[in-house]
N, C-alpha and C positions, 0 to 999 in steps of 0.2 A: 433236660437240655433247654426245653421252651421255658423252664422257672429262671434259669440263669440269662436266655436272654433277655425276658422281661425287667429282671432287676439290671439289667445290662443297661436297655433300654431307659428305663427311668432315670438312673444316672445318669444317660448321656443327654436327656431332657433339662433336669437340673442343674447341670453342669454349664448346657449354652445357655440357657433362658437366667443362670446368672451373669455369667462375663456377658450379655447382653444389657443386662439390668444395670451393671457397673460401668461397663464402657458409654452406655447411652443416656441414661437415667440416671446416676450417682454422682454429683458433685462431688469427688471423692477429696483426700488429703493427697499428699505428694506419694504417701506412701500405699495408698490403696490403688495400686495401679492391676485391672485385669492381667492374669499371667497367660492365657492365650492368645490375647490381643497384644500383648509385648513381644510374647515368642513371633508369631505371624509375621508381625512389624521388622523384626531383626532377620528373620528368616528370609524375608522378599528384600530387604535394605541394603545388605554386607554385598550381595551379588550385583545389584542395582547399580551402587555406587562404584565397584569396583569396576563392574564395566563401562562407566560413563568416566572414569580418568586415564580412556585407552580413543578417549574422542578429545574434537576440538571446541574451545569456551561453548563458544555459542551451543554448539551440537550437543555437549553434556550438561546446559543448563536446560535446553528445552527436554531433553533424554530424563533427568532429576526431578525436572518441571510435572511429567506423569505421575511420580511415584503417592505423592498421598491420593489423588484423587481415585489411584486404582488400588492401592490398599486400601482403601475404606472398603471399596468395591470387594477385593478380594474378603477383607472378616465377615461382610454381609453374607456374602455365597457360603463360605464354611459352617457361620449360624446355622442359615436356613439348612446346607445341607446335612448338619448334623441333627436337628429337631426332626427332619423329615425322616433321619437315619433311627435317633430313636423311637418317636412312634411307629416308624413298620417293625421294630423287634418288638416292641410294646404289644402292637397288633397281632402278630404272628405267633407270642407267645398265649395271648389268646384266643385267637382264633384260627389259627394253623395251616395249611396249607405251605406253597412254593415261599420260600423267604422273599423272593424277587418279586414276586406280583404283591407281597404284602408292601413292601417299600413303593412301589409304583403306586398300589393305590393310597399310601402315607401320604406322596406328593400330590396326589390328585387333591387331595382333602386338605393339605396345607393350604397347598393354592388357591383352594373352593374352585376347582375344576372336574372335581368328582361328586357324587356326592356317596355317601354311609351306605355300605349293606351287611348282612350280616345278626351278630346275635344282638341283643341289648347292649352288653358291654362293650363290643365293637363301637355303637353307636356312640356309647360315651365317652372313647376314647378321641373318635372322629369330631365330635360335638368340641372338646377339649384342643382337639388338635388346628379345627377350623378356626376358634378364637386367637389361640395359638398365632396362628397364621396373618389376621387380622390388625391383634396387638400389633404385631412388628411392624408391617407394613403402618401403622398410624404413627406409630412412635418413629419410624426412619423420616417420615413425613416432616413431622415437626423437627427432626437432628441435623438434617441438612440444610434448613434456611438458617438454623442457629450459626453452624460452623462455619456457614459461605460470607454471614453479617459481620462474625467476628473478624474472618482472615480481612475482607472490606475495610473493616473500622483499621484493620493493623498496618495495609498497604495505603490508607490514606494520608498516615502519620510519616510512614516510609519517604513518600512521596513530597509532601509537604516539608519533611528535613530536609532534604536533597536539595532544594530551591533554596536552602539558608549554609547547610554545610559543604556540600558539593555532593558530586557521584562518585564513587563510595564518599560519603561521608567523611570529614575530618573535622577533628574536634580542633584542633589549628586553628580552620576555618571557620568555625562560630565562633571562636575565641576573639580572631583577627576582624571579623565582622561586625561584633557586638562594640569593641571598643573604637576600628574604627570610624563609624560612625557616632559614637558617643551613647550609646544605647546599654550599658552596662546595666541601668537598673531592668531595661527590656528586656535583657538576658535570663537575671532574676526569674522574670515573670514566664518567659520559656522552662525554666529548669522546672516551676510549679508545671505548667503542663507537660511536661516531659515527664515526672512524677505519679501523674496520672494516667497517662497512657502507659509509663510501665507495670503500673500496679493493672492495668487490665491486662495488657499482654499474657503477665504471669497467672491470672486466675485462669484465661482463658484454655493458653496453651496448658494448666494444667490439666483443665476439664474436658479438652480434646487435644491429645497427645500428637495425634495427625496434624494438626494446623503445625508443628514444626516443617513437618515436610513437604508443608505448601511454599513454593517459592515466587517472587517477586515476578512482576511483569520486565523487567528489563535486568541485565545480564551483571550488572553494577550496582545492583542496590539488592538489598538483604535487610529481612526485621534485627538480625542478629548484629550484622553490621551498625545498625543504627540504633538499636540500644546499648552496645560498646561505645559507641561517640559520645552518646549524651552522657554514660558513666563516663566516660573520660574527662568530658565538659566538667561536671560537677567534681570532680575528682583532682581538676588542676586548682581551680574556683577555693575549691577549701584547703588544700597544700597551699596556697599560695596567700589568701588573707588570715587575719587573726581570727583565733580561735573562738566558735559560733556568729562569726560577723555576718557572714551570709549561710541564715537558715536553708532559704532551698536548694541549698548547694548540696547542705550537710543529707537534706532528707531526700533530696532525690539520690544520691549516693548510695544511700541505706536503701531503699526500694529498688535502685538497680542492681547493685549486690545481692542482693536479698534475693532476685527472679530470678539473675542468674546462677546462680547457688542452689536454687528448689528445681531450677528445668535442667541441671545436671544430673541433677538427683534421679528428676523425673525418668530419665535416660539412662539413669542408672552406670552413669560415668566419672572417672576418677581425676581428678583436678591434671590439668597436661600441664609439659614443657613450654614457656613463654617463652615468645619468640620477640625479637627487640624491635618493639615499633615506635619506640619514642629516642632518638640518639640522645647526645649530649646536648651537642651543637642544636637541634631541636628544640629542649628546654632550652638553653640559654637565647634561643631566638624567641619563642613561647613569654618567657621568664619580663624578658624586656621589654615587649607590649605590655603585659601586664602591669608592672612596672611604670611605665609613662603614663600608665590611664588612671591609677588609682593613688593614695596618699599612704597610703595604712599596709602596706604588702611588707609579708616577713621575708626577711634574708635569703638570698639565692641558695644558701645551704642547708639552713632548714626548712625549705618549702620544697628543694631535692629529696631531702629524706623523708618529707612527708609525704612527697605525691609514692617516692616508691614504696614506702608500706602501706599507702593504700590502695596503689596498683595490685601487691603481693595478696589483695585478699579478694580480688571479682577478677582478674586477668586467666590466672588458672582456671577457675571455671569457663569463661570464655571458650579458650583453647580449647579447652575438651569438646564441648558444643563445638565449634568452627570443624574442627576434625571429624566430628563424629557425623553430624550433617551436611558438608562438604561445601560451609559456606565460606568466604573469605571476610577476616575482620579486616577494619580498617587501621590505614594508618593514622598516626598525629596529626603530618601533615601530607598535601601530597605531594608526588615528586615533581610538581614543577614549582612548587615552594609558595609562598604569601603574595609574594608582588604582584603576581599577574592572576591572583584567584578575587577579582576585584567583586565580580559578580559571578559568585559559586553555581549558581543555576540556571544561567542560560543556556547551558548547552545540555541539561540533561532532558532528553529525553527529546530532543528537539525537532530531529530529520525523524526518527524513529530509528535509526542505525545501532540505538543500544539495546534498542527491543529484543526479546528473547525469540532465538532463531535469525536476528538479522545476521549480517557479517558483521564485528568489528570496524571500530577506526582505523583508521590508517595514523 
C-alpha cells in the first residue's frame, strides 16, 4: 500500500510542477495550452458568468471584474496543494506513520515552517520538497509583474482609442474622423500602430490565458471591443480602395484576423453566429465619406462584397470570444449616428459615471 502511494505521490509531483512549468515558464504555441489550468479556468468561468447575467451592467461587470485575478489565485492554491499533497504520500510511503501528520508536516516543509526529521531519506525528500517550495514562490514573483505590465500596456491602448473612436468604439467613428479632418494619411499611420499593439495583444494573451479575463476599468470599453474596431477600420480601408493601395490596412487586417483566430483557438472555441452590426444604410453612409475624401475608391458594389467576405473571415471568430467572455463587441456606428460624434472622447470616462461599479448614464 505505502509502494503505490509513493508512486502515487510522485506522479502527483510531476504532474503540478509540470502544468506549473507550462502555465508559467513556457512560452508555449496556441496549441500547448496546460489541460488543468484550462479545465480549472472553465470550471470556475461557466458558473461565474452565468451568474453575473442574473445582475445589473454595472453590477455584473465589477462581479466579471474578479474573476482572472481570483483564478490565478485559485491554480496557485491547487498547485501548491497538490505538491504538498504529493510529498506527504512521497513522505509517508517512506517513512510511515498517520497519513495526516505526514501531509501536515509536507506543508510545514513546503512552506519552510517546519523543518526535516526523520531518516535520511526523509531528509531528502524534505531538502527536495523545501526547494520545491521556494522555486514557486520566486517564479510567482517574477509572473505577476509580467502579467499586471502586459494587461497595463493593453488598457492603455484601450484607452487611448476611445479618445479617437468613441466609448465602445466604432469604426464609423475613426473613419468619420480621420477624413473629417483630412487626416487620411494619419490614419494610415494609426493602422501601423494598431498592427503592433495587436500583434502584442495576441502573443501576450497567448502566453497568459487569464489576461482575457481581465476586464477594462470602465463598463464601455473592452480590449476585445477595440480590436474588432481597428479590424473593422482596416477592413473597410481595404474593401473600399484598390487593390494593395493602402498597405497598413491590408497588414493590420492579417494581424488582426490572425489574433483573433489563435485566441479562439486558445479558448478552444468554435467560430459563432454573426450578428448584424453594420446595416445597409450604414455602409452606404460609411461608403460616402469615404467616397468624398478620396479619388481612387472602387464601386459601392464591389467594395460591399469585398468588406463582406472579409468580414465572413475574423467576425466569426469575434463572436465566439464576445460570447464566451461576456464582452460586448462594437458597433459600426453608434446609435446616435456621425453628426453629433464630433469629438468621440470627451465624454469617456469624464465624471467617472462609466467606471466600473458606478451607476449608468441616464
Amino acid at each position: 500500500m505505502r509502494v503505490v502511494a509513493g508512486i502515487c505521490g510522485v506522479a502527483l509531483i510531476l504532474v503540478m510542477l509540470s502544468e506549473f512549468f507550462v502555465t508559467f515558464l513556457l512560452p508555449r504555441r496556441v496549441r500547448r495550452d496546460p489541460r488543468i489550468a484550462r479545465g480549472l479556468t472553465r470550471l470556475l468561468w461557466l458558473p461565474w458568468r452565468a451568474l453575473a447575467r442574473r445582475l445589473s451592467q454595472a453590477t455584473a461587470d465589477t462581479w466579471l471584474g474578479f474573476f482572472g485575478p481570483f483564478a490565478l489565485l485559485f491554480q496557485l492554491i491547487v498547485w501548491t496543494l497538490g505538491l504538498m499533497v504529493g510529498y506527504g504520500l512521497l513522505e509517508w510511503a517512506v517513512v510511515g506513520g498517520a497519513f495526516g501528520d505526514r501531509v501536515l508536516s509536507s506543508s510545514g516543509v513546503f512552506l519552510s515552517a517546519e523543518s526535516p526529521s526523520g531518516s535520511t531519506a526523509a531528509h531528502v525528500i524534505a531538502l527536495f520538497e523545501a526547494a520545491t517550495g521556494v522555486a514557486v514562490v520566486f517564479i510567482v514573483i517574477g509572473y505577476l509583474p509580467a502579467v499586471y505590465a502586459a494587461f497595463s500596456r493593453r488598457e492603455i491602448a484601450v484607452s487611448q482609442l476611445a479618445t479617437r473612436g468613441g466609448s465602445p468604439p466604432a469604426a464609423g467613428v475613426l473613419l468619420h474622423e480621420a477624413i473629417g479632418r483630412q487626416r487620411w494619411r494619419e490614419l494610415e499611420r494609426e493602422l501601423q500602430a494598431w498592427e503592433e499593439w495587436a500583434a502584442e495583444l495576441m502573443e501576450t494573451h497567448l502566453s497568459y490565458p487569464l489576461l482575457g479575463f481581465y476586464r477594462s476599468q470602465h463598463v464601455n470599453q473592452n480590449w476585445l471591443a477595440a480590436l474588432t474596431a481597428m479590424v473593422d477600420v482596416a477592413a473597410f480601408v481595404r474593401a473600399t480602395a484598390p487593390e494593395g493601395k493602402v498597405v497598413a490596412a491590408d497588414v493590420t487586417f492579417g494581424i488582426g484576423r490572425h489574433a483573433l483566430a489563435d485566441l479562439a483557438l486558445q479558448y478552444r472555441l468554435k467560430p459563432g453566429a454573426v450578428q448584424d452590426r453594420l446595416t445597409a444604410d450604414d455602409f452606404d453612409n460609411l461608403y460616402t465619406i469615404v467616397e468624398a475624401a478620396t479619388d481612387d475608391t472602387v464601386d459601392r458594389e464591389t467594395a460591399h462584397r469585398r468588406l463582406r467576405e472579409l468580414r465572413e473571415r475574423y467576425e466569426p471568430n469575434a463572436e465566439a470570444l464576445a460570447r464566451f467572455l461576456a464582452l460586448d463587441l462594437p458597433r459600426w456606428l453608434p446609435t446616435d449616428r456621425l453628426p453629433s460624434m464630433r469629438e468621440p472622447g470627451v465624454r469617456v470616462g469624464g465624471d467617472g459615471r462609466d467606471l466600473v461599479g458606478q451607476p449608468p448614464r441616464g
